[in-house]
C-alpha positions, -999 to +999 in steps of 0.1 A: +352+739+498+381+761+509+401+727+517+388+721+480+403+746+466+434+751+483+441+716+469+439+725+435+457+752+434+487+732+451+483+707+421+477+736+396+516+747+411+527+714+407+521+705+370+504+739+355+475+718+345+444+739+336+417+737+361+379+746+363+363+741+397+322+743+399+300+730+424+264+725+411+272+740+377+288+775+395+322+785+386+343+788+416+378+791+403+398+791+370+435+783+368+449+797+351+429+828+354+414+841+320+387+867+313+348+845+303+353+859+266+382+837+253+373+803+276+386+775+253+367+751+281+331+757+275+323+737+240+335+709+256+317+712+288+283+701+283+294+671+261+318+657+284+287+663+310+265+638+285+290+608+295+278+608+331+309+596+345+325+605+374+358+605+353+358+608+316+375+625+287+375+639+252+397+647+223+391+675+205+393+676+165+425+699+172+438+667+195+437+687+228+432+667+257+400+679+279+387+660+311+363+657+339+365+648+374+327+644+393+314+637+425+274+632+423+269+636+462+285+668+467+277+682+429+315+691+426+326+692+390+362+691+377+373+705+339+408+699+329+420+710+298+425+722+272+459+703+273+483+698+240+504+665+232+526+687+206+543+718+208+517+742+187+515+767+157+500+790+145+480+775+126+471+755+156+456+782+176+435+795+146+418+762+142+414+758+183+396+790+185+376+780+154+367+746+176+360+762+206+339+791+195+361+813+205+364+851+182+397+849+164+407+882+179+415+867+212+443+848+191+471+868+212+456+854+243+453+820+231+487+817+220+498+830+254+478+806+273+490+774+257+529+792+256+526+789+293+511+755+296+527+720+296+522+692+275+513+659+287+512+629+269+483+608+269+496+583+294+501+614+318+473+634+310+449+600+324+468+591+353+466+630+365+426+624+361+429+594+381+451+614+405+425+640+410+393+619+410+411+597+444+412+633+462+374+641+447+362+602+454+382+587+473+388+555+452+415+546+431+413+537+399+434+520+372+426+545+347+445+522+319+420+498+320+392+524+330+394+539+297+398+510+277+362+494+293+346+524+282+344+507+248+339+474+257+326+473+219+359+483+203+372+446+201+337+432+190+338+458+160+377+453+150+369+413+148+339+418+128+357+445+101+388+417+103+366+388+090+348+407+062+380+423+051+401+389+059+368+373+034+373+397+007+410+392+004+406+355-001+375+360-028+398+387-047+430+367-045+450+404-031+474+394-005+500+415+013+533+408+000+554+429+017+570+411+046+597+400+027+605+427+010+602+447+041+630+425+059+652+429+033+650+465+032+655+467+067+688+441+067+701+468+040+692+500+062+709+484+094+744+472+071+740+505+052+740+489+024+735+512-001+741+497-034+717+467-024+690+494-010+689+509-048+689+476-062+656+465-044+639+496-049+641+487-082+620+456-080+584+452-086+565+474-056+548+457-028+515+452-021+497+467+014+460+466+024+443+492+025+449+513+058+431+551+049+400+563+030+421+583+004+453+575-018+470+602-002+465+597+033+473+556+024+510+569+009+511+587+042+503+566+068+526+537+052+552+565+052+549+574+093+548+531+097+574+526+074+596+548+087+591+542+123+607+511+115+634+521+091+648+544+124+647+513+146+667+495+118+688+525+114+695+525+153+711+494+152+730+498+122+749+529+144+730+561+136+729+577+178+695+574+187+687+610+190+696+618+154+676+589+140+643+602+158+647+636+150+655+627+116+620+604+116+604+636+129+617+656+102+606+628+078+571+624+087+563+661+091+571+669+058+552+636+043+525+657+061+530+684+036+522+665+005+494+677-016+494+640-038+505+604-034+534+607-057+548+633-037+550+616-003+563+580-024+594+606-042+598+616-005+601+579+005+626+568-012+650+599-009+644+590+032+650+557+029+688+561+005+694+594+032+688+570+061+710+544+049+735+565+039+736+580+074+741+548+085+769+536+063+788+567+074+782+560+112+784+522+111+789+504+145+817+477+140+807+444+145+811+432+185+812+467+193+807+466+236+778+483+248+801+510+271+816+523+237+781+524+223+771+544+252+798+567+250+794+573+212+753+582+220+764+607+248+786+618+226+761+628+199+737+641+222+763+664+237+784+677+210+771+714+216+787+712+245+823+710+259+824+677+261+859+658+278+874+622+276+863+626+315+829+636+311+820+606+287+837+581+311+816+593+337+784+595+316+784+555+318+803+549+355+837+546+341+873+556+342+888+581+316+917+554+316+896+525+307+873+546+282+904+558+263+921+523+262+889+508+252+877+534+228+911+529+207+911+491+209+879+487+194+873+519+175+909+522+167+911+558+170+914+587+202+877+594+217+889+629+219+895+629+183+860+614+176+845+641+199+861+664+174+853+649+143+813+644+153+816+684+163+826+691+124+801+670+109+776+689+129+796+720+116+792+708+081+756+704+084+753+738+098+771+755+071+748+735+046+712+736+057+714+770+077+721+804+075+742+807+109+773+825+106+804+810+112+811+823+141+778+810+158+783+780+145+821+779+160+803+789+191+773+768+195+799+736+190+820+749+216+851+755+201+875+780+216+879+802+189+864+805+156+901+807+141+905+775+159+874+759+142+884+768+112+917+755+111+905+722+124+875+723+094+898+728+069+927+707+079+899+678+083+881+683+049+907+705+029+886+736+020+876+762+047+840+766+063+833+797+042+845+775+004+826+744+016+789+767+026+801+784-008+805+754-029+764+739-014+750+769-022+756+760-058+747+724-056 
């Protein structure tokens, strides 16, 4: 047992999962420690105990990530969890202590728990079970295809739902008609074509199947596929790939918000003209080579930092003389004035959509002064930082 242990707590170091050690159905160590009262474990410890498994898992309602290591010789039994995909709320916590009859006063300690834990993604999260059930079992285990032959049903019912559904669509005559349409939006987001984008949005709306059990959670979840691939379309048309997923996060939370259908298809289209408006003001020129494309995403990655010509050549292997002549040839401007120019379009949406002063904003972008930024803001787009946050305040 004390080998055991000592074990776990050098993985507990190591990735700050949350552990529960009990031989024969007797607690022998928590880790984190936390006080029997607030245990966000036990709900979910009997029910993961029902699937008599020597490794097995369960998602909660609240999508936290709890699992269990066993070995039936030696009665040793392993809980892991409660472990979070997604940075969480407040919200969050109230409805995990609601799931895990736990009192809502312990909300303080909840929140502090899950502060100081990690997230893992699901990949992660079942390859650290199969981690710890080699040291508990000693066999290895693929646990990608260990957890998919725990429903060895799962294809036997989609293929059964397919042919009724597939049979009704043919009785009713109500095919999907959207492919088409769908490639031609896409063409348009990735050539930022605007003025074609409004034209087809105009046409007669496409047909889907039906992929929810409400109207309002159908709007939404064609929202989250739709634009998953509208971000693709928009990577290749030249919007840096950290903007477009950040802006697809910003997207689908707020579709999440939506109290009707009509709300989340309003919120469609103004994502899909901002989208392609981003892109036609960051459009990649045709037989652009993929070390300037490189050096424009590290670029807009890094622009709250100060960035050099030097530092971008050597973010892809290169020299600052072959960057710079290479950068101008095909771009046919400095980097170092595109560095600047990407700094006060981040300026300008900072002045827009936040309340950070102007010096923060100078100093988050990394400019030497806030005099200096200023001058630069103005002489770029002829009206100072405090006119232009003026003048959107009264848009």
């Amino acid at each position: 047992m004390e080998h055991r242990i000592q074990y776990l707590k050098n993985f507990f170091q190591a990735t700050f999962l949350p552990i529960h050690y009990y031989i024969d159905n007797d607690c022998y160590l928590i880790l984190p420690e936390i006080e029997p009262s607030w245990d966000l474990t036990q709900a979910f410890f009997v029910p993961l105990l029902q699937k008599e498994k020597e490794v097995c898992f369960m998602i909660s309602k609240e999508f936290l990530y709890y699992g269990m290591v066993r070995n039936f010789h030696t009665k040793e039994i392993l809980l892991v969890g409660p472990i979070a995909n997604i940075p969480l709320d407040k919200k969050n916590i109230e409805h995990i202590l609601v799931e895990s009859f736990v009192s809502s006063e312990y909300y303080e300690e909840a929140w502090n728990f899950f502060e100081k834990s990690p997230i893992f993604y699901y990949e992660q999260f079942i390859h650290l079970l199969a981690l710890l059930h080699r040291e508990f079992n000693g066999t290895t285990i693929d646990p990608t295809l260990y957890f998919t032959n725990e429903h060895p049903n799962a294809l036997k019912n989609i293929n059964k739902e397919f042919s009724l559904q597939s049979y009704q669509s043919k009785e009713e005559q109500h095919f999907h008609n959207s492919y088409y349409f769908e490639k031609k939006l896409f063409q348009y987001v990735t050539d930022g074509n605007v003025v074609a984008l409004q034209q087809l949005s105009q046409q007669h709306p496409y047909r889907v199947g039906k992929i929810a059990s409400n109207s309002l959670r159908q709007e939404q979840n064609i929202f989250i596929a739709q634009m998953t691939l509208l971000i693709r379309a928009a990577i290749t048309g030249g919007l840096d790939i950290e903007s477009a997923y950040q802006l697809s996060d910003t997207y689908i939370q707020e579709s999440e918000k939506a109290i009707s259908p009509d709300a989340v298809i309003r919120l469609r289209n103004v994502a899909m003209l901002d989208i392609t408006e981003r892109v036609a003001a960051n459009k990649i020129p045709k037989g652009m080579s993929i070390d300037i494309y490189q050096c424009i995403q590290y670029i807009s990655t890094h622009i709250n930092q100060p960035i050099s010509v030097t530092d971008v050549a050597d973010s892809i292997g290169k020299s600052r003389s072959y960057i710079s002549r290479k950068f101008k040839a095909e771009l046919g401007f400095n980097i170092s004035d595109f560095i600047v120019r990407k700094k006060l379009e981040e300026g300008k949406s900072l002045l827009a959509f936040t309340n950070k002063s102007i010096s923060e904003i100078s100093e988050y972008l990394c400019f030497s002064s806030q005099s200096y930024f200023q001058n630069l803001f103005k002489k770029q787009y002829h009206i100072t930082p405090y006119e232009y946050r003026k003048q959107c305040q009264h848009v």
